[in-house]
C-alpha positions as CSV (number, residue, x, y, z in Angstrom):
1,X,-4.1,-14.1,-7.7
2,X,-2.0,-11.4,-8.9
3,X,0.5,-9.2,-6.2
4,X,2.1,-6.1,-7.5
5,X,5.2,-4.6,-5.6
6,X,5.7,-1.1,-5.1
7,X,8.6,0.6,-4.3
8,X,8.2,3.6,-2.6
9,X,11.0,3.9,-0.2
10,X,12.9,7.0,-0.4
11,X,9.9,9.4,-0.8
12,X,7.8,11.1,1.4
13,X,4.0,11.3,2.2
14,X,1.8,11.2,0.1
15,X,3.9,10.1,-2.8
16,X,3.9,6.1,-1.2
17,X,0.3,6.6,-1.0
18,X,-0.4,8.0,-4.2
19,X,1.4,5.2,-6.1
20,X,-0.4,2.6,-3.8
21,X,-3.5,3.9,-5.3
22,X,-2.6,4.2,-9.0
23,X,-1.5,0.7,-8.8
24,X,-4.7,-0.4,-7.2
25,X,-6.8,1.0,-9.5
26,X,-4.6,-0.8,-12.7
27,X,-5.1,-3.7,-10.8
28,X,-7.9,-6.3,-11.4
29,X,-10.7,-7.0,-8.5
30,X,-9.1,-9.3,-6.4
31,X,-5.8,-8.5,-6.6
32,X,-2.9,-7.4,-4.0
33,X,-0.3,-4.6,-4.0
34,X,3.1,-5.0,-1.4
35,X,3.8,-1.4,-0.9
36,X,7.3,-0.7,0.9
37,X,7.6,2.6,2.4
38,X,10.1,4.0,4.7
39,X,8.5,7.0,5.9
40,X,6.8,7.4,9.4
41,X,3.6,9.0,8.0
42,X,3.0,5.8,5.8
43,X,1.8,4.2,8.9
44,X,-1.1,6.7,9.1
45,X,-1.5,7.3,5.7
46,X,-1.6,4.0,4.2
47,X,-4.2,2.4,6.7
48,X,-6.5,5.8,6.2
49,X,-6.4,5.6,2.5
50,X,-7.2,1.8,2.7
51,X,-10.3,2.2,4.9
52,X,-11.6,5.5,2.9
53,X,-11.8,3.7,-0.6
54,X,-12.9,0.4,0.9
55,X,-10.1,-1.5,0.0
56,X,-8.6,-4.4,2.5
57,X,-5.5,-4.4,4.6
58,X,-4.0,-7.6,4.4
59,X,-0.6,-7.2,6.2
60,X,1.1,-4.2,7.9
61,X,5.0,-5.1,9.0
62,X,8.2,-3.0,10.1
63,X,11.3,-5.3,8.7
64,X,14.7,-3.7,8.5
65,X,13.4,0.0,9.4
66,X,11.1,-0.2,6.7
67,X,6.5,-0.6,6.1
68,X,5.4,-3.5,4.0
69,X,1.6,-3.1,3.3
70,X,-0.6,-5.6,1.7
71,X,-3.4,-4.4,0.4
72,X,-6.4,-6.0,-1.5
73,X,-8.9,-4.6,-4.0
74,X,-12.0,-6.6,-3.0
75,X,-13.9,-9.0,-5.6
């Protein structure tokens, strides 16, 4: 299973959001995207994104003052 990392600290809402998804959709069923995001809104964002298109939310962390998301593209 393949994990893609994206890097979207240092930019605001929806630009963490909007390379989550461009990077899901390049992606293959089945496979995982890390998005890092330092912006507050991530936190309501991300999670809303995820549920509207149907994709799964693996992980949601705060490490170093920072969001890590894991998020799936289902099979």
């Amino acid at each position: 299973m393949s994990e893609t990392v994206v890097d979207a600290r240092g930019h605001h809402c929806p630009i963490p959001t909007l390379r989550l998804r461009k990077a899901l959709e390049a992606a293959g069923p089945g496979a995982r995207v890390r998005l890092l995001a330092d912006d507050p809104m991530a936190r309501i964002d991300v999670p809303h994104f995820v549920q509207e298109k149907g994709y799964l939310l693996l992980e949601k962390a705060e490490v170093s003052g920072w969001l890590v998301f894991v998020v799936a593209r289902p099979e």
